[in-house]
Structure formats: structure tokens, C-alpha cells
C-alpha positions, 0 to 999 in steps of 0.5 A: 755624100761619100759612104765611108765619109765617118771612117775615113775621116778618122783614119786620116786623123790617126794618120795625122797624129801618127805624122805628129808622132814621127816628127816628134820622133824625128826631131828627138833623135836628132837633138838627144838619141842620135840614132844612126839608122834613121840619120841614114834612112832619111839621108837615103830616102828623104827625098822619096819619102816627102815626095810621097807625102806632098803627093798623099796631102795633093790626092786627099785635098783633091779627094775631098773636094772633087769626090765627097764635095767638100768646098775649099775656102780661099786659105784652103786653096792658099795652103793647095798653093803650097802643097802641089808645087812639091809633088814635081819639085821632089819628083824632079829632085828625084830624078836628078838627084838634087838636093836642092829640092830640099829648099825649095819645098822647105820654103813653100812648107815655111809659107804653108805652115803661117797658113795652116797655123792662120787657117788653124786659129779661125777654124778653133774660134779666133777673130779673123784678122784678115778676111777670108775671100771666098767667104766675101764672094758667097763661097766657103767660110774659112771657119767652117770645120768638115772635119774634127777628130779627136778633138783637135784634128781638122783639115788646117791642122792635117795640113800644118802637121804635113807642112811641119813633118816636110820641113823637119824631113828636107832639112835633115835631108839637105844636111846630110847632102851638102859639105860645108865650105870652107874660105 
């Protein structure tokens, strides 16, 4: 197993919570407070910013699976599906400059999010409604936990925390970029 594996788990879950934290932070000030400087930093770096964090979210999955040896289950893979699309659609709308990469990853994090929340409610016990595949085919259980820190922070939960903090980013990103038309 990969030495370290206790460490880093928990500070991946503080990474989590402290993502938790900026959404809620985020979607605060701009419902009550209002806060110029961080309109204008997701206005100008929005896009880089979500770049960054579906390109973390790739690179830890990827981590994970091929490094410490933890196998993925059919909705983990879903949620993958949903992930590494927006590295090259935020890297793309980077580099020319187009906000409407902002919808794009906004409706693959929609989709990641009923996954994560799906995957979330099997890891914490609930009865599976749909059955996982892999688990069918001798593979991983989709309710099996790697990972909880915390009490509640397992991988699902670190993906819907990604999915959620990308939606919040890119809307309020295509906000900024987009004039309403008029006619």
C-alpha cells in the first residue's frame, strides 16, 4: 500500500471541507454581502480556477486508482465521466477565451452531482435502487468506503463537493461574461 495513505486521506478531506467552506462563502456573498473583489476574481479567473480544480479532482481519481490500488465501481467511473471532460472544455474555453465553456461543465457537474449524491446515499447505507454493475460482474461494491474522514467525507462526497463548487464557479462566471439581450 502507498505509505502516507492515512495522511493524505486526511488532508484531502480538509481539502474537501475547506471547498465546502468557499462555496458556502461564495454563494453567501452573492446572495447577502456582495463583495466586489470576489465578483471580479471569479469574473476574471473563473475559468482558470475550475480548470484547476476538475484537473486536481482527474489527478486524485487517477491517484487513487493507479498508485494506492483502490478500484473504482461503476458509479465512481460514472462520476469520472463527468469529471475529465471539463479539464479540456476549461482548458479550451481558456484558450479561446469562451465563456461558454461555462455550460458546458455546468451540465456535466448537473449530471455528476445526481451521481455523487446517488453514489453518497449507498456508501452511508441506504438500499441501492439501481444496482451497481461492477459489483454484478465480480468488480467493486459501490458501497464500499476507502476513504472517511471526519465522519462524513468519502470519495462520493469529495466528488459531489467538486461537482457543487464547479456549478456555483461557472455560473457566476457566465453571469459576468454574457449581456442580456434585448427584443
Amino acid at each position: 500500500m502507498f505509505p502516507y495513505i492515512s495522511e493524505l486521506n486526511t488532508l484531502v478531506a480538509l481539502g474537501t471541507i475547506a471547498l465546502q467552506g468557499v462555496i458556502l462563502l461564495t454563494v453567501l456573498n452573492h446572495v447577502v454581502y456582495k463583495w466586489a473583489v470576489l465578483s471580479q476574481c471569479i469574473a476574471r479567473w473563473g475559468l482558470h480556477v475550475a480548470f484547476a480544480t476538475a484537473f486536481f479532482a482527474m489527478f486524485m481519481s487517477l491517484f487513487y486508482s493507479e498508485v494506492v490500488g483502490y478500484a473504482p465501481c461503476s458509479l465512481c467511473w460514472w462520476g469520472r465521466i463527468f469529471t475529465y471532460p471539463q479539464v479540456v472544455i476549461y482548458g479550451m474555453g481558456i484558450y479561446l477565451n469562451d465563456a461558454r465553456a461555462a455550460l458546458y461543465g455546468i451540465a456535466l457537474s448537473g449530471l455528476g452531482v445526481v451521481v455523487s449524491l446517488y453514489h453518497y446515499y449507498i456508501e452511508m447505507g441506504g438500499a441501492q435502487i439501481i444496482p451497481c454493475s461492477s459489483e454484478a460482474a465480480g468488480g467493486v461494491s459501490c458501497a464500499r468506503v476507502y476513504v472517511q474522514e471526519f465522519g462524513y467525507v468519502t470519495f462520493s462526497m469529495m466528488a459531489l463537493t467538486v461537482f457543487v463548487f464547479l456549478i456555483v464557479i461557472m455560473t457566476l462566471y457566465y453571469r459576468t461574461h454574457t449581456q442580456p439581450t434585448v427584443g
